[in-house]
KOLMILO-733341 format. One record per residue (C-alpha): residue number from 1; residue in one letter; x, y, z. Coordinates in steps of 0.25 Angstrom, whole numbers, plus 2048, in hexadecimal, padded with zeros to 3 digits. Example, Ala and Ser with C-alpha at 12.3 -4.5 7.8 and 13.67 -1.06 7.14 Angstrom:
# KOLMILO-733341
+-----+---+-----+-----+-----+
:   k : r :   X :   Y :   Z :
+-----+---+-----+-----+-----+
:   1 : A : 831 : 7EE : 81F :
:   2 : S : 837 : 7FC : 81D :
+-----+---+-----+-----+-----+
END
This chain:
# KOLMILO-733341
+-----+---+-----+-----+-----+
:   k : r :   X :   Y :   Z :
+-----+---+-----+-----+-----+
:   1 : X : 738 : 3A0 : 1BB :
:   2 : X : 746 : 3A4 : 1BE :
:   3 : X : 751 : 39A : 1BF :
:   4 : X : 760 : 39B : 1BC :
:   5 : X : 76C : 391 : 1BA :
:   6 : X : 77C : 393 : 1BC :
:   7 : X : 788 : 38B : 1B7 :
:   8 : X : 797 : 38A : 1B8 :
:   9 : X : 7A0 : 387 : 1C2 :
:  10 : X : 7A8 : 390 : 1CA :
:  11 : X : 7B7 : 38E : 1C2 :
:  12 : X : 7AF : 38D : 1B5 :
:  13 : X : 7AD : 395 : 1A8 :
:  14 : X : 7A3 : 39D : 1AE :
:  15 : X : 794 : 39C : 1B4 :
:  16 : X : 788 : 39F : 1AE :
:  17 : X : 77A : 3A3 : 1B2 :
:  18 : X : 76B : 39E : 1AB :
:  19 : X : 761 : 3A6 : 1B0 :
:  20 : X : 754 : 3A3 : 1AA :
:  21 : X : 745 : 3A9 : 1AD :
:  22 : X : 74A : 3B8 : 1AC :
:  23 : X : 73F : 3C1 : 1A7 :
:  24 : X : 744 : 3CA : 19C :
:  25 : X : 746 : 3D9 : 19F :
:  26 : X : 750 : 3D7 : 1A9 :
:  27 : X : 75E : 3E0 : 1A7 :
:  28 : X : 768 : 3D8 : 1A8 :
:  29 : X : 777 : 3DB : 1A7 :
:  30 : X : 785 : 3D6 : 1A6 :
:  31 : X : 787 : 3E0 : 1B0 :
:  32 : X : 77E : 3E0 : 1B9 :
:  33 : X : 783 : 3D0 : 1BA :
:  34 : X : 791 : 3D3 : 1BE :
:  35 : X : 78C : 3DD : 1C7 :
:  36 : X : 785 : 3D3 : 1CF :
:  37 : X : 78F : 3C7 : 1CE :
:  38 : X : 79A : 3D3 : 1D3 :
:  39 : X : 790 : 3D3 : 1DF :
:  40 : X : 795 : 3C4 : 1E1 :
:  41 : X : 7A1 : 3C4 : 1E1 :
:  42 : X : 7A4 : 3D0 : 1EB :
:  43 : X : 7A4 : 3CF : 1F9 :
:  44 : X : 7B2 : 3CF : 203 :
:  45 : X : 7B6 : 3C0 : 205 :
:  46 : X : 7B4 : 3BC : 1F8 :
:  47 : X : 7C1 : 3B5 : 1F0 :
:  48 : X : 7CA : 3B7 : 1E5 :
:  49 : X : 7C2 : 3B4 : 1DB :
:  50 : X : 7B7 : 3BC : 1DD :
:  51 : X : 7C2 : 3C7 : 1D7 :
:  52 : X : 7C6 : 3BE : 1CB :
:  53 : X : 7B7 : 3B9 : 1C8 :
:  54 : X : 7B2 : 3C6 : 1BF :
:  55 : X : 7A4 : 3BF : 1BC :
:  56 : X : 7A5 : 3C2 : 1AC :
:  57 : X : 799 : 3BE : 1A8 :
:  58 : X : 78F : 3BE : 19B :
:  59 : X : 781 : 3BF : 199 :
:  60 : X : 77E : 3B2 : 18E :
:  61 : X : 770 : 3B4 : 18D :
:  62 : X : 762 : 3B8 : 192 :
:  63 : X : 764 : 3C6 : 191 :
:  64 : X : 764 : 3D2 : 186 :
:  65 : X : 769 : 3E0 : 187 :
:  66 : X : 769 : 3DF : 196 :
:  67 : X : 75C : 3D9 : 197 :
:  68 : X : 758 : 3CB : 19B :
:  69 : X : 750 : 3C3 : 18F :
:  70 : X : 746 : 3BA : 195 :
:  71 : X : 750 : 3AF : 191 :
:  72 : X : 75A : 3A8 : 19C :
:  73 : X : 766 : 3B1 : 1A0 :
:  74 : X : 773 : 3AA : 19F :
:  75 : X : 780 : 3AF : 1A4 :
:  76 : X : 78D : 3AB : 1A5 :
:  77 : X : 798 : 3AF : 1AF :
:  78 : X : 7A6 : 3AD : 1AA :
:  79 : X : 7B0 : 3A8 : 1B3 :
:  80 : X : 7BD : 3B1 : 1B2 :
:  81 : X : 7C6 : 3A6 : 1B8 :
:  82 : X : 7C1 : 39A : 1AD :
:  83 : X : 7D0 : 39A : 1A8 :
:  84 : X : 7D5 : 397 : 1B4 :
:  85 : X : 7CB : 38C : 1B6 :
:  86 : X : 7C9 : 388 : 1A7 :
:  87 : X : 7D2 : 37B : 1A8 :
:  88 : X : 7CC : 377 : 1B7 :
:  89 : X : 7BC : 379 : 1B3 :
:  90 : X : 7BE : 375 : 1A5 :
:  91 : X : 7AF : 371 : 19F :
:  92 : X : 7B8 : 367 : 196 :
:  93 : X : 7BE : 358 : 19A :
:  94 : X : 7CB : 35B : 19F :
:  95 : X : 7D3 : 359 : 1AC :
:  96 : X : 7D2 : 365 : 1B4 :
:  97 : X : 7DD : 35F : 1C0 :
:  98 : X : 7DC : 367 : 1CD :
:  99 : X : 7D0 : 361 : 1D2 :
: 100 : X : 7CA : 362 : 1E1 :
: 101 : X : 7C8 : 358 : 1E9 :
: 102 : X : 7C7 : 35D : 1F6 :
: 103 : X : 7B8 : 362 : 1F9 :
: 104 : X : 7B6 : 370 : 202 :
: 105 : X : 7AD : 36C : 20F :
: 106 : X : 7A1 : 377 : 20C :
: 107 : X : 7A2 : 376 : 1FD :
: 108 : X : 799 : 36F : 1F5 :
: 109 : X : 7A7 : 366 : 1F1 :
: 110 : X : 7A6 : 35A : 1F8 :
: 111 : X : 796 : 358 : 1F5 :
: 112 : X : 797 : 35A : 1E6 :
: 113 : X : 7A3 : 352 : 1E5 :
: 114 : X : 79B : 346 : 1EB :
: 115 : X : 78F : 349 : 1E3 :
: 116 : X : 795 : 34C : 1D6 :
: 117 : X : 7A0 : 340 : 1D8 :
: 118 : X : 7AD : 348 : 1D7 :
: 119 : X : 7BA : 34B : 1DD :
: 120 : X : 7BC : 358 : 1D7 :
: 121 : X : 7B5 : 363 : 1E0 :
: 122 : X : 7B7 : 36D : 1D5 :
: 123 : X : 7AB : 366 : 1CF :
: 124 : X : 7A3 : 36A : 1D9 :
: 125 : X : 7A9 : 378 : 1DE :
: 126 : X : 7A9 : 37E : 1D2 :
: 127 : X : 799 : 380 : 1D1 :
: 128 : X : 796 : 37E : 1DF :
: 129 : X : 79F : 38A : 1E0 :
: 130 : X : 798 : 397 : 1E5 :
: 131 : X : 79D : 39F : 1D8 :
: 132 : X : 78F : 398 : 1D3 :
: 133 : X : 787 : 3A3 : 1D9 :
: 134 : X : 78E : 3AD : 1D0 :
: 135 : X : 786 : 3A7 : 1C5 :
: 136 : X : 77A : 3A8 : 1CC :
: 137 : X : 77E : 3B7 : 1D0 :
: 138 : X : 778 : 3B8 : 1C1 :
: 139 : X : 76D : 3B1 : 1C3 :
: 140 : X : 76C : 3B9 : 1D1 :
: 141 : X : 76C : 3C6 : 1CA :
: 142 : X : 762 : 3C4 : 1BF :
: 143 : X : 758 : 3C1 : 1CA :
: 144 : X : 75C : 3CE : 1D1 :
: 145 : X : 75A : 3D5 : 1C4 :
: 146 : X : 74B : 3D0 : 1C2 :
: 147 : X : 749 : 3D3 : 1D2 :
: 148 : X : 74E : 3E2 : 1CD :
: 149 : X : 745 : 3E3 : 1C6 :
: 150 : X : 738 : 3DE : 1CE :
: 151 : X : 73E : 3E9 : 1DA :
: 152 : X : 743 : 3DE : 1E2 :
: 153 : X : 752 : 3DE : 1E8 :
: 154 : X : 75B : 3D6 : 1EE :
: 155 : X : 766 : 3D7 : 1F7 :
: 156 : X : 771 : 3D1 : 201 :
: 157 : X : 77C : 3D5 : 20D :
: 158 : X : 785 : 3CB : 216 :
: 159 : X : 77F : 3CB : 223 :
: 160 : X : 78B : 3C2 : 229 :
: 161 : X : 799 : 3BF : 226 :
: 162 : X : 79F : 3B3 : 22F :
: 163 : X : 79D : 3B9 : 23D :
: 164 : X : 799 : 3C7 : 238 :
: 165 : X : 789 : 3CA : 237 :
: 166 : X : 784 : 3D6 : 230 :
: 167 : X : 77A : 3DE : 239 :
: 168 : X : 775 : 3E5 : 22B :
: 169 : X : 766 : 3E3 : 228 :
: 170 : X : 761 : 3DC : 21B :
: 171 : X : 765 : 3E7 : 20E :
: 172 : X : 75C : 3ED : 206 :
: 173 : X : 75F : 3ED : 1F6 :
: 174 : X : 764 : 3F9 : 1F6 :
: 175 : X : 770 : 3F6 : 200 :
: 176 : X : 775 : 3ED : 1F5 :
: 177 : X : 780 : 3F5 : 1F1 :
: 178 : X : 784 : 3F8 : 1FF :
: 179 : X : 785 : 3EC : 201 :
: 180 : X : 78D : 3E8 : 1F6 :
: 181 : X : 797 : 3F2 : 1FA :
: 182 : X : 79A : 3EC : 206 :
: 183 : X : 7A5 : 3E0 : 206 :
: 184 : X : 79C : 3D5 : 20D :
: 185 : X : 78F : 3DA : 207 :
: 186 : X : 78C : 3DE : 214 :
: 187 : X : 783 : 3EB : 219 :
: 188 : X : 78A : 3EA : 228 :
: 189 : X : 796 : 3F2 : 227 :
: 190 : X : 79B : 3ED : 233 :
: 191 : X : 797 : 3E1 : 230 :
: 192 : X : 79E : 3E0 : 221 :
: 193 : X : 7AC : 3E5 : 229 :
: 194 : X : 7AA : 3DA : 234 :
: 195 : X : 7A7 : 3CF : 227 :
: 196 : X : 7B3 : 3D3 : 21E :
: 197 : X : 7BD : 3D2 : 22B :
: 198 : X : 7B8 : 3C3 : 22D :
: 199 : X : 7B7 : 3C0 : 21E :
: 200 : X : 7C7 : 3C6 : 220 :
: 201 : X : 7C9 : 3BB : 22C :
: 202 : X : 7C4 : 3AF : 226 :
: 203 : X : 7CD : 3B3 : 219 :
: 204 : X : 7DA : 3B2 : 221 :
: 205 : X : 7D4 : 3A7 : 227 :
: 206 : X : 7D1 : 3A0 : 21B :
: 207 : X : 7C6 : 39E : 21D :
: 208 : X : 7B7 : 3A2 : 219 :
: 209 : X : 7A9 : 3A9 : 21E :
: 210 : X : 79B : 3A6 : 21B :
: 211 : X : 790 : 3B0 : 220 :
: 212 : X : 781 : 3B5 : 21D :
: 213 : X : 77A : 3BE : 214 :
: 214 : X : 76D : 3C3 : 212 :
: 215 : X : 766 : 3C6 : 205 :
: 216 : X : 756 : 3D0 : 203 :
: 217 : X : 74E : 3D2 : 1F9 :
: 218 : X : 747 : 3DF : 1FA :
: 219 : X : 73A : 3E0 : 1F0 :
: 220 : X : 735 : 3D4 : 1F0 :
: 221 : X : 725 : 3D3 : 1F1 :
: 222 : X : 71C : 3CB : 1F9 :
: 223 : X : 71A : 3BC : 1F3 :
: 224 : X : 727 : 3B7 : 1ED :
: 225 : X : 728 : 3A9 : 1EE :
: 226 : X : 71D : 3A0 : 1F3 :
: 227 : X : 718 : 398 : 1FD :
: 228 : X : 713 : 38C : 1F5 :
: 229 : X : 71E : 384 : 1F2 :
: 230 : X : 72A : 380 : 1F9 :
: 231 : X : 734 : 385 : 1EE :
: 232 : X : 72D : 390 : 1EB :
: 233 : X : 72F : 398 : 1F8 :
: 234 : X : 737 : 3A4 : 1F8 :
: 235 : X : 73E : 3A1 : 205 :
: 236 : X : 740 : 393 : 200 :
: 237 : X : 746 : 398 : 1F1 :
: 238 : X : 750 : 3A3 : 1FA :
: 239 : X : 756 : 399 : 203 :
: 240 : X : 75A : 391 : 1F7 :
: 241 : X : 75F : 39A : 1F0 :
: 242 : X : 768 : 3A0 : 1FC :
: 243 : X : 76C : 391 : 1FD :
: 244 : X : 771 : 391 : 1F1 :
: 245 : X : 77C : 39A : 1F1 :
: 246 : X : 789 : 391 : 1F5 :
: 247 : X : 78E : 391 : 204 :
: 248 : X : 781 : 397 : 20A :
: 249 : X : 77B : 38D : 215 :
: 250 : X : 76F : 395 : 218 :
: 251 : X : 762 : 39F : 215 :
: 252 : X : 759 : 3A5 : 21E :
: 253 : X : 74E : 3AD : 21A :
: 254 : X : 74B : 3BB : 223 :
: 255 : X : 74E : 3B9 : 230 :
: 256 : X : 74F : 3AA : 22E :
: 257 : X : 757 : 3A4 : 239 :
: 258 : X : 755 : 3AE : 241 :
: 259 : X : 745 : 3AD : 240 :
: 260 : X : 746 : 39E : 246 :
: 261 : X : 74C : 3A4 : 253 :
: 262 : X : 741 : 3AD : 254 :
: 263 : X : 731 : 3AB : 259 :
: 264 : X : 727 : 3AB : 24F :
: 265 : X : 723 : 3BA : 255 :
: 266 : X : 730 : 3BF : 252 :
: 267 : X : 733 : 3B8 : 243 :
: 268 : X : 728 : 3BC : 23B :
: 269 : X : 726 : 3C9 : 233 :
: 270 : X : 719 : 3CF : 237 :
: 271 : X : 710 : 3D5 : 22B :
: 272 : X : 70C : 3E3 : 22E :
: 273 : X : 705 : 3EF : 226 :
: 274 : X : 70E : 3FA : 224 :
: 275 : X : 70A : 405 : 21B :
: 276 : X : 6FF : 401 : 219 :
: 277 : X : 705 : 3F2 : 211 :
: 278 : X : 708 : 3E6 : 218 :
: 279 : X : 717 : 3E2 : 21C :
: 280 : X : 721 : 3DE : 226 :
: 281 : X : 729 : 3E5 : 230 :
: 282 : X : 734 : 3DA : 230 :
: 283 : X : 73A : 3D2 : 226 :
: 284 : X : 73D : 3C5 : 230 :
: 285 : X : 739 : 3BB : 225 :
: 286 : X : 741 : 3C2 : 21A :
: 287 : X : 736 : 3C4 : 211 :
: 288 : X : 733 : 3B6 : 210 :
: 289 : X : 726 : 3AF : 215 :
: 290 : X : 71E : 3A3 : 211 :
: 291 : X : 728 : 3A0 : 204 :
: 292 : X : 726 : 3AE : 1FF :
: 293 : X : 72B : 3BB : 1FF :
: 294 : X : 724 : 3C5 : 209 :
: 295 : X : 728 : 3D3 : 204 :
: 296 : X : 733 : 3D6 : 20D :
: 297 : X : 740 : 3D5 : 20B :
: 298 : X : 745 : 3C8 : 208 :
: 299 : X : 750 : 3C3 : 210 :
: 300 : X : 759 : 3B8 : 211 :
: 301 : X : 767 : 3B5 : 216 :
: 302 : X : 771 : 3AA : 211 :
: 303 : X : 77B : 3A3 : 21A :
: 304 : X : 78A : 3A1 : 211 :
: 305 : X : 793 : 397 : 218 :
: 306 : X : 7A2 : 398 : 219 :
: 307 : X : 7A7 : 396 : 20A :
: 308 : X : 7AC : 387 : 20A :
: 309 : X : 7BA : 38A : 203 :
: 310 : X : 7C5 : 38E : 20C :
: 311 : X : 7D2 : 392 : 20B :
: 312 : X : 7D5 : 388 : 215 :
: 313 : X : 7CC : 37C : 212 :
: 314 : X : 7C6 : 373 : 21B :
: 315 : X : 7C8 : 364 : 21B :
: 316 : X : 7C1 : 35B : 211 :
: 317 : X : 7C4 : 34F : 209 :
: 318 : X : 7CB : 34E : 1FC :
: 319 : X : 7C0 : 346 : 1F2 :
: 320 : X : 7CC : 340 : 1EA :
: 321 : X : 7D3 : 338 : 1F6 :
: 322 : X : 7CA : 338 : 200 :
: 323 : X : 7D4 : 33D : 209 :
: 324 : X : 7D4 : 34A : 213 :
: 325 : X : 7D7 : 357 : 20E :
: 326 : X : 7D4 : 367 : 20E :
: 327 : X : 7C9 : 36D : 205 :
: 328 : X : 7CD : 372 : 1F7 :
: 329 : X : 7CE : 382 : 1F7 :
: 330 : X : 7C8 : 38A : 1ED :
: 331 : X : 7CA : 398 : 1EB :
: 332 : X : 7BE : 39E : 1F3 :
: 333 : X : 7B8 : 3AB : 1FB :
: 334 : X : 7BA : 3AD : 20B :
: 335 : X : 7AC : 3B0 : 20B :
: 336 : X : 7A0 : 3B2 : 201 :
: 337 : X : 794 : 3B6 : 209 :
: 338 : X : 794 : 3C5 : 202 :
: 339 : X : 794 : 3BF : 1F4 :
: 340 : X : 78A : 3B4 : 1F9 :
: 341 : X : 780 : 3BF : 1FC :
: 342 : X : 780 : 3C4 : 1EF :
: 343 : X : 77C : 3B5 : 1EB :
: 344 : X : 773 : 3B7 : 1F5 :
: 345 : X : 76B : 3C1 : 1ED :
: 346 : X : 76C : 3BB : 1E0 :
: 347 : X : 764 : 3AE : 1E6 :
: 348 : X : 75A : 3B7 : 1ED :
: 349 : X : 758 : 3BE : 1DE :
: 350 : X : 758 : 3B2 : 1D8 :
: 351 : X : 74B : 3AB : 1E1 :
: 352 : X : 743 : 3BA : 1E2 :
: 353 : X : 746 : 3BA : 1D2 :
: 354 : X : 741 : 3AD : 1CF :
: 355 : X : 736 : 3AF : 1D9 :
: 356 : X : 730 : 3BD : 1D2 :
: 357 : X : 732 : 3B4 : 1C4 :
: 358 : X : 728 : 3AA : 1C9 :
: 359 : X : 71F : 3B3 : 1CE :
: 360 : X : 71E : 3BE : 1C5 :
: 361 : X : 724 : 3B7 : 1B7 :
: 362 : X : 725 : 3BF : 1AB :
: 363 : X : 72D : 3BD : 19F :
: 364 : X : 732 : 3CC : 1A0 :
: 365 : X : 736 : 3D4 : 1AD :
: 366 : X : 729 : 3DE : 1A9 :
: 367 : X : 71F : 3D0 : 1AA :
: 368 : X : 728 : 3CF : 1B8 :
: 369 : X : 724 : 3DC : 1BC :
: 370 : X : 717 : 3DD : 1B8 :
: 371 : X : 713 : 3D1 : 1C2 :
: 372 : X : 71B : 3D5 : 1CD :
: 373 : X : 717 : 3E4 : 1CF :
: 374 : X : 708 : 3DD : 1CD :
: 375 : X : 70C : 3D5 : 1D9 :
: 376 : X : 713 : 3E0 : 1E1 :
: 377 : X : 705 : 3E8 : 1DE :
: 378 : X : 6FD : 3DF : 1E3 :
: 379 : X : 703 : 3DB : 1EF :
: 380 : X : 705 : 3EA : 1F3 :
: 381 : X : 6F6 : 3EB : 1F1 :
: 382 : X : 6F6 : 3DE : 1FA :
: 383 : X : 703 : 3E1 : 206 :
: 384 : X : 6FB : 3F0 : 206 :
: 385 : X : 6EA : 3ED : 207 :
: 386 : X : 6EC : 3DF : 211 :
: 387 : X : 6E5 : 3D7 : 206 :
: 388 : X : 6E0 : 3D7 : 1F7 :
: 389 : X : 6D1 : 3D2 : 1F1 :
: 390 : X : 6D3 : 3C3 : 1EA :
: 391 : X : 6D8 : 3C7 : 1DC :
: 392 : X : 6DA : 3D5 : 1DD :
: 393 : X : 6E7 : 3D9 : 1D4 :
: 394 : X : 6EF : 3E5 : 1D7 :
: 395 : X : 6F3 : 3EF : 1CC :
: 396 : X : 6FD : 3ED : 1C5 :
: 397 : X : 707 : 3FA : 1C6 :
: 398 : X : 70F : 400 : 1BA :
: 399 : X : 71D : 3FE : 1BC :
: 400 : X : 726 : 40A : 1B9 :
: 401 : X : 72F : 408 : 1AE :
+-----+---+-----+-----+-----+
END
């Protein structure tokens, strides 16, 4: 079983990663983990820090020569403003001054300050801050490294900016690059220049933009997930991992919102045989059926509210004299829907990780394999004939390599 844990706050030393239930035989590189957290940080409406912060960071444990142990990966990724924080997020008893009292409408602020019984709102903004999801960039790309290897891939664009929609289909993993290329993360060129020209507006508006974005897996075989249990639904582990992520409001599955608008006739995918196996010529339900994965494409877009810190704050109430006053400003981005989608896949990676763990197990990535290629053989032999005898195994093919 997969799980991970972060820590740190946003101003503070640094945040690190525990990722436990890794299989050993992954490669794994310092690398390949700055690559991915670069990812994050790119995109046009993202702030000034996204230039200072340079992600430095270390690989403590789990991992030998470039491959993963068995043991838990842990790593930590230093904070290259610390000194300009040290004396404000000191972990030792001492009088920091500066703090804030004016909570941001939108912001986790007000509730944790309520909760936790403080008047400083840098208590609860500094790890409810969205710089979180960079720990979990780490934890996002080992699961994307096991999915590797297992043939499955993962990948996201922006289908809306603010007004602008993107009329591009769902990607396929090897647009990834492409889409990286563009500013927006987004595979509509006309729709990328109509998105970086309203980013551009709210900016000298001072203000900011959510959007959409949509993330696939390709690869992913029939029977992920389970309909069983409640919390053991694929479509049930997505949504809440989508969730998650800070500032989204909403998930939808396929063609989700779209589908409860339609008749039953027109929202379902019908199961055909072409070539001589079974499949669907439509993808509506976004590969996911009865809690488990259907061998289609999974699909599922996430819904990213306006950013809640504005460079021209909105009204609230300052906590220390209960007195009417504008909301605290932070330093923040204009709009961060193109690094949220990179998110996006990390938390996808991270549920289909977890769920080929549970299913196929395996103290090594060789024990992993050996299961899955047994599974994908039989249900081959399964999708192709319309049905197998009670009992009957398929073979177990060689592997190359």
């Amino acid at each position: 079983m997969l799980r991970f844990l972060t820590a740190g706050e946003s101003h503070g030393p640094g945040l690190v990663t525990i990722v436990e239930g890794l299989p050993r035989g992954l490669v794994v590189t310092a690398d390949g983990l700055s690559a991915e957290l670069a990812r994050r940080r790119h995109g046009f409406g993202r702030g000034q820090r996204m230039r200072i912060e340079q992600d430095e960071l270390e690989i403590l444990g789990g991992v030998r020569h470039g491959v993963t142990l068995g043991s838990p990966v842990a790593v930590l990724i230093r904070n290259t403003e610390w000194p300009r924080w040290d004396r404000v997020m000191s972990p030792e008893p001492s009088e920091s001054g500066g703090e804030l009292t004016r909570p941001r409408p939108g912001h986790a602020d007000l509730a944790g300050m309520v909760k936790y019984d403080t008047d400083d709102a840098r208590d609860i903004l500094e790890r409810a801050s969205a710089r979180e999801t960079a720990a979990r960039t780490v934890a996002g790309h080992l699961a994307k490294t096991l999915l590797g290897v297992c043939d499955v891939g993962v990948v996201s664009h922006v289908t809306r900016i603010g007004p602008v929609l993107s009329k591009a289909p769902a990607p396929r993993h090897e647009d990834s690059a492409l889409i990286d290329s563009d500013p927006v993360r987004c595979l509509d060129p006309q729709a990328s220049h109509e998105m970086v020209e309203v980013i551009e507006l709210a900016k000298r508006s001072k203000d900011t933009l959510g959007g959409v974005f949509e993330v696939v897996a390709h690869g992913v075989p029939v029977g992920i997930g389970s309909h069983v249990h409640y919390d053991r639904r694929l479509d049930t582990l997505l949504a809440g991992a989508l969730m998650s992520i800070p500032a989204i409001k909403g998930v939808e599955i396929g063609d989700g919102f779209e589908s409860a608008a339609r008749s039953g006739s027109e929202a379902h995918d019908e199961i055909v045989r072409v070539g001589g196996a079974i499949t669907r010529e439509t993808n509506r339900a976004g590969g996911v059926e009865g809690g488990m994965s259907n061998g289609q494409p999974i699909r599922v877009r996430a819904a990213m509210k306006p950013l809640s810190t504005l460079m021209q704050p909105l009204q609230t109430v300052d906590m220390s004299t209960g007195e009417p006053d504008q909301a605290v400003r932070e330093r923040s981005d204009v709009c961060a829907v193109p690094a949220a989608s990179v998110v996006g896949e990390q938390m996808m990676a991270w549920v289909l990780a977890g769920e080929f763990s549970r299913k196929f197990g395996g103290d090594t990535a060789e024990d992993l394999l050996h299961a899955l290629d047994h599974y994908r053989a039989r249900i081959a032999e399964r999708t192709a004939s319309g049905g197998l005898e009670s009992g009957r195994v398929a073979p177990v093919p060689k592997r190359e390599g």
